[in-house]
N, C-alpha and C positions, 0 to 999 in steps of 0.2 A: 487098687480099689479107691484109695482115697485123692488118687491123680483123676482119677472120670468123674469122681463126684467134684473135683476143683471143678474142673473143665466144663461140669455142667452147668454149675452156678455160674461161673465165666458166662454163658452162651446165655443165660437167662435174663443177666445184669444189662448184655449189651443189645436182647428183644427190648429188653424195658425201656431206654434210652431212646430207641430207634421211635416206640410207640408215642413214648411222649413227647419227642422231638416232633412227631408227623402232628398230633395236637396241636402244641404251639403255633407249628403255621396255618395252620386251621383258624386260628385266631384272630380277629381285626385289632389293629394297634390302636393304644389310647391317642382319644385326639386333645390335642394341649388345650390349656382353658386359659384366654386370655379376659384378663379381670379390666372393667373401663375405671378411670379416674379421671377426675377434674382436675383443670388446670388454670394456671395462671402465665402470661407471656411477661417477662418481666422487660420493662423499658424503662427509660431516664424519667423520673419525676422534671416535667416542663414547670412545675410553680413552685421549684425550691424550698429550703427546708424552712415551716411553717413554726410560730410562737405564738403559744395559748397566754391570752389573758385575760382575765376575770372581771365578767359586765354582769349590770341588771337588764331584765327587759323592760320595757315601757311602752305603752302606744306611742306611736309618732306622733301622732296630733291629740294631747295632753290638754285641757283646757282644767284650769282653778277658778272656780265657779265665786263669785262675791257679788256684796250690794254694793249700789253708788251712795247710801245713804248708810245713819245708822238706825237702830232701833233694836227692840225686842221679836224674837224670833216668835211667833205666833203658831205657826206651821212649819213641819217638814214634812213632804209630801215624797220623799226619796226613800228606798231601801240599797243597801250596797247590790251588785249586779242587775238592779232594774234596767231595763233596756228603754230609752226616752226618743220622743221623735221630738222634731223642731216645735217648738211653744209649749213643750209638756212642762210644767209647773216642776219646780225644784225646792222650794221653801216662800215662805211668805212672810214679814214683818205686821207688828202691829200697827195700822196705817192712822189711829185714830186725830195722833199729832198733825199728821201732813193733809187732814180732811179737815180739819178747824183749821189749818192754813188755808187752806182753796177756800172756805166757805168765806171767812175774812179776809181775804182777798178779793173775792168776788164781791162780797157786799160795797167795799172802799173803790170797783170800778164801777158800779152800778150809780154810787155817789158823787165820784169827778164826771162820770158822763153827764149828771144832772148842773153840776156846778158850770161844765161847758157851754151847755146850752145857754143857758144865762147869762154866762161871759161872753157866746156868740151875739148873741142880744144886744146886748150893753155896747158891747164894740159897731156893731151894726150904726146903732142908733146915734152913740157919739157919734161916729162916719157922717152921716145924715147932719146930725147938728153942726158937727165944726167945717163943713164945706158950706153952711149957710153961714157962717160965722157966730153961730146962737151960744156955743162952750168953747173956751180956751188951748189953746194947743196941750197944754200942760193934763186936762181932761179928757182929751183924745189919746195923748201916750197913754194916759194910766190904762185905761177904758182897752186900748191895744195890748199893752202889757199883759193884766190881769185873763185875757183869753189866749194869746200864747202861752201863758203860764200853766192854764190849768191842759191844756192842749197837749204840753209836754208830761204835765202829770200824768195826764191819761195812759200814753202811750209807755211811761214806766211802769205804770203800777200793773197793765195789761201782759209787758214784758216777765213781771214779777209772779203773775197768777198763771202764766205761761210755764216759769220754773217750778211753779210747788205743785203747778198740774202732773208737770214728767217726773219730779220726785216722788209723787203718789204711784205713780208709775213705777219706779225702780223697787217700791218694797215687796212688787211679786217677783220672783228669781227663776226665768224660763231658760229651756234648753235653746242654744241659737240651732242646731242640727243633731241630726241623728247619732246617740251616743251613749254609752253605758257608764252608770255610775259606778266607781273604784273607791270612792270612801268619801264617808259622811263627815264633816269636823267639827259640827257644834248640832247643839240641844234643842228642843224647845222652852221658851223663858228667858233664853242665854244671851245677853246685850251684844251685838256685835257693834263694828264700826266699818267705817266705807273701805273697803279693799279687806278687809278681813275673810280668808279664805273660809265657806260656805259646804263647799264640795269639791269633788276633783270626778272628770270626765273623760273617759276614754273615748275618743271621736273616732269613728274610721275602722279599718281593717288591718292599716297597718301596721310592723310592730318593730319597734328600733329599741338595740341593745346599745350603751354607754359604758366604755370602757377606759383605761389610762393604759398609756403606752410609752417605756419611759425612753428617754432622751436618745439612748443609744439605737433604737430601732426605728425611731419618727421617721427620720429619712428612708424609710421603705414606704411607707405608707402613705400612700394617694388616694386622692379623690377619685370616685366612680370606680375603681380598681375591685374586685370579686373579691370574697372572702368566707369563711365556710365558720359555724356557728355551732358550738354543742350546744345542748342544757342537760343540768343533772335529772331533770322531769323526764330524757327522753334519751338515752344512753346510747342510744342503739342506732339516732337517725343524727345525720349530719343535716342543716339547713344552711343551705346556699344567701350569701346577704351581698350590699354594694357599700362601700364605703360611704356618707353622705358628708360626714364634716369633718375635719382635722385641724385640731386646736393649734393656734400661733403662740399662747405661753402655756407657760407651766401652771398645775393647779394646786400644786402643792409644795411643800419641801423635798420631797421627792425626786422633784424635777421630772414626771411624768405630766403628757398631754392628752388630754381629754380627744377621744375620738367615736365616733357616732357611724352607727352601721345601720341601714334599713334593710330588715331579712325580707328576700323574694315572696312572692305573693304567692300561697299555697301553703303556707304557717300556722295550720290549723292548730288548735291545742296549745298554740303557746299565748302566757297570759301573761299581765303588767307583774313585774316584782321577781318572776323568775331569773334565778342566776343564769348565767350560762358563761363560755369561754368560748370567745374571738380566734380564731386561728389565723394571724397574719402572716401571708410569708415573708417572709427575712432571710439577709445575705448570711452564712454559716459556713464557714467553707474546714469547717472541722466533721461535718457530717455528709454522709454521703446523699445521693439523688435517689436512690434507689427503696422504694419503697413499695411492701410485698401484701399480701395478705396474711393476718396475725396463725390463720392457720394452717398456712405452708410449713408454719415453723416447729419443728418436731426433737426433743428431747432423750437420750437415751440413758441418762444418769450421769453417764462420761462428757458428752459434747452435746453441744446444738448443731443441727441440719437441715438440710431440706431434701428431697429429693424431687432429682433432675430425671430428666426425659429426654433421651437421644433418637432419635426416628430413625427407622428401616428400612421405611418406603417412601413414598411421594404421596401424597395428598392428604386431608385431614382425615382419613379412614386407617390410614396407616399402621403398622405395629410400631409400637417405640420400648425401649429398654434402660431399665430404672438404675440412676447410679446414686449412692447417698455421699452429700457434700456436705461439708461442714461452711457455718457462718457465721459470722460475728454482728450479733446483732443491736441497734440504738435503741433510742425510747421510742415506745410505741405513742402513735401519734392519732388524730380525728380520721384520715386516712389510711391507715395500716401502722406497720411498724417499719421504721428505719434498719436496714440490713447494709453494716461498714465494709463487710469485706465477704468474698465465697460468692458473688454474682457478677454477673456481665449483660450486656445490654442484649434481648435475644434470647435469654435462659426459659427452657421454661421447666415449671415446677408444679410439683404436686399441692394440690389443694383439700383435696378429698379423696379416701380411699387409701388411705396409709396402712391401714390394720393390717394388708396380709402383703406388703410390698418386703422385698430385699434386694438389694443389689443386683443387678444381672436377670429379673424377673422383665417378663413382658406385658404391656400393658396395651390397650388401647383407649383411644378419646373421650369424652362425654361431649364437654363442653369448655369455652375458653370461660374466664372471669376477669380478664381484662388487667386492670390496673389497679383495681378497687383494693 
């Protein structure tokens, strides 16, 4: 009895098997899910490993506003960021001095031109007399004398009413062109003297950062050569500049040379006074070429990595297969970060979409990111 009832349970275990086995194939197989990521092709950095160094911005075309005369500031007619067109008033002197010049001056030519006349007179008339032989030679020089004399008077003192004309002139202070005020440096009441800085004017659009670059790097650094520009106001964008001037001495004990960058035109937001750091490239040959994007680079608590992407097939649509490399990585830079070892030229790597990657997973494409 208890062998049939084995035997039954046996024959029911192996229905059960049979039924569920025929299910199973009943079933459609799961279809793989391949997850896209971003990528980066990583190639040889062509502009070499770059040094940051520490400039202010400025407008290029800087003008320091002053009088040719001196006096008392009577007006300032500026606020700092006024925006001025050419002839717009900047400050104005108290002119009352330089108008009691022109007025006596004026009056002293009004009075040799009368004394001229006189003296044309007088000359005339001797002429007339000493050709008939009526006055003596010695009354003819004089008679000629005293009208060239006042002749030349005239023409000084005209010269003289001339000057305190255009120095009445100098104590209004206009803009020569279009240009925004960067700072006020004197008062009203406040006695200035001739060249005595008034204001400072930003002319123009565009903006040149000054930097020092010291002795062991100068020789990288040429004229019109490209160069790329942070500022701490703007983290996040790189602007493009050209070299414009590179100093022949030193400007300091330092032995650093003053060097002048003009950032490309489309510099919007950047203003006179902001820091920012020059990125020149320079010869290094302790650091490698290869420079990645900062978030390729991925951390496990053990090592740093990246992972790589191996292809499957042929074309950008391709499947590719994830391996994690280890690498050793430089200072991060205005361009990425420098990576010394664990790449090769050709690699390429993950950029985006780390969170569900491991080893041996398959991935497909999004997009390249280049070099950046």
């Amino acid at each position: 009895m208890k062998r049939q009832i084995a035997n039954g349970c046996a024959v029911l275990s192996i229905l059960f098997l049979l039924v569920a086995g025929c299910k199973d194939k009943n079933k459609a197989p799961l279809k793989e899910i391949i997850r896209p990521v971003r990528y980066q092709l990583v190639t040889q950095s062509d502009t070499g490993v770059s040094k940051g160094f520490s400039g202010m911005a400025q407008s290029a075309l800087q003008a320091t506003m002053s009088f040719k005369v001196s006096g008392t500031v009577k007006r300032i007619a500026i606020k700092v960021g006024d925006q001025l067109k050419k002839g717009d008033e900047i400050a104005v002197l108290d002119a009352r001095d330089y108008e009691l010049k022109v007025a006596e001056i004026s009056a002293g030519v009004n009075r040799i031109e009368s004394q001229l006349r006189n003296a044309r007179a007088v000359y005339k008339r001797s002429r007339k007399l000493y050709e008939h032989r009526n006055i003596s030679r010695n009354d003819y020089d004089a008679a000629k004398a005293a009208y060239e004399s006042t002749q030349s008077l005239l023409e000084s003192t005209k010269k003289q009413l001339q000057l305190v004309r255009r120095q009445l002139q100098y104590t209004k202070l206009k803009a020569d062109e279009k240009c925004s005020v960067a700072a006020k440096l004197v008062k009203r009441n406040e006695n200035v003297a001739p060249g005595q800085p008034v204001a400072i004017l930003n002319c123009g659009d565009r903006i040149e950062v000054e930097t020092a670059v010291p002795e062991i790097y100068i020789s990288n650094v040429k004229e019109s050569e490209k160069v790329k520009v942070r500022f701490d106001a703007f983290p996040e964008k790189i602007f493009t500049a050209k070299v414009s001037e590179v100093g022949v001495a030193s400007v300091s004990s330092l032995t650093a040379f003053p060097v002048t960058v003009i950032l490309d035109k489309g510099s919007n937001g950047i203003r006179s006074g902001m820091t920012a750091e020059v990125m020149i490239p320079v010869d290094d040959s302790e650091e490698t070429l290869y420079i990645i994007n900062p978030k390729a680079v991925q951390h496990d608590g053990e090592s740093t990595f990246v992972y790589k992407l191996t292809s499957l097939g042929v074309g950008d649509n391709s499947v590719y297969t994830v391996s994690k490399d280890k690498v050793l990585i430089g200072k991060l830079r205005a361009d990425g970060i420098v990576v010394k070892e664990g790449l090769s030229d050709g690699d390429m790597i993950v950029t985006a979409g780390h969170r569900t990657l491991y080893p041996g997973i398959k991935v497909r494409l999004l997009e390249t990111e280049g070099s950046k």
